[in-house]
N, C-alpha and C positions, 0 to 999 in steps of 0.2 A: 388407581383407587382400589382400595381392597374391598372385597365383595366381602360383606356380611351376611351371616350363616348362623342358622340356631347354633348357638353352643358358641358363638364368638364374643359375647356377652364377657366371657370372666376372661378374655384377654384385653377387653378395653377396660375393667373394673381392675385391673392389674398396672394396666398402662398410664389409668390416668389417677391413680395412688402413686405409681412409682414418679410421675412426674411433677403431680402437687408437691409429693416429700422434697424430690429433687430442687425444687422450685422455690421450696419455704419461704427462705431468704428475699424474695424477691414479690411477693403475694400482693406486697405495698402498693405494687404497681398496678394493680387493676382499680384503685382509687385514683390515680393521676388518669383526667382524661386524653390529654398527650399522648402516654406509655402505655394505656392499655388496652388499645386494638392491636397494635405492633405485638405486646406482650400476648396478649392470648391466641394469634395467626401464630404465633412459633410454640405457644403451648398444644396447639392444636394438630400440627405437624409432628411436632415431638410423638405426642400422645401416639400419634396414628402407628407411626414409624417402631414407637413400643410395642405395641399390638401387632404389626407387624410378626416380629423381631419377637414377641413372646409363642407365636401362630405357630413359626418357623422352627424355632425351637422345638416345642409341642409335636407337630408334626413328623419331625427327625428322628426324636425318643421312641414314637409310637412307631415309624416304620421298620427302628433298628431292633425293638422288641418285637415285632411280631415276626423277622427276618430271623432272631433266634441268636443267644449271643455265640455258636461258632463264626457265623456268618461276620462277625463284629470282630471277631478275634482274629481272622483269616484278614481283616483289612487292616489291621496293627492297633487296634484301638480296644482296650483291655478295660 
C-alpha cells in the first residue's frame, strides 16, 4: 500500500483524471449494478498504481536535478 504524505494529494488528482479520461468509454458501467463493483475495484487499483507510477516518476526528476545534470550525463542519459 502506499503511504500517503502531504503533498501526494496532486499525484492522486493526476491518477484518477488520467484514469476517468482513460476509462470514458466505459463510465456506463457504474450504472449496471452487476459491472460495477468489478469496474470501480479495477478503477481503484488502476488509480493507485497511477499515483504510484506518477510519485516515481516525480521522485527520479527531483533526485536526478538536485544530483546535477553532469552526474546525468556521466550515466549516458542527456
Amino acid at each position: 500500500m502506499m503511504k500517503v504524505s502531504q503533498g501526494d494529494e496532486r499525484f492522486f488528482e493526476l491518477a484518477i483524471q488520467t484514469v476517468l479520461h482513460n476509462n470514458k468509454h466505459r463510465l456506463y458501467l457504474l450504472t449496471d449494478s452487476g459491472e460495477s463493483e468489478l469496474f470501480l475495484r479495477d478503477m481503484s487499483r488502476e488509480i493507485l498504481q497511477k499515483a504510484r507510477t506518477f510519485k516515481t516518476i516525480t521522485d527520479t526528476a527531483v533526485r536526478e536535478m538536485e544530483i546535477g545534470p553532469r552526474a546525468v550525463v556521466r550515466e549516458g542519459v542527456r
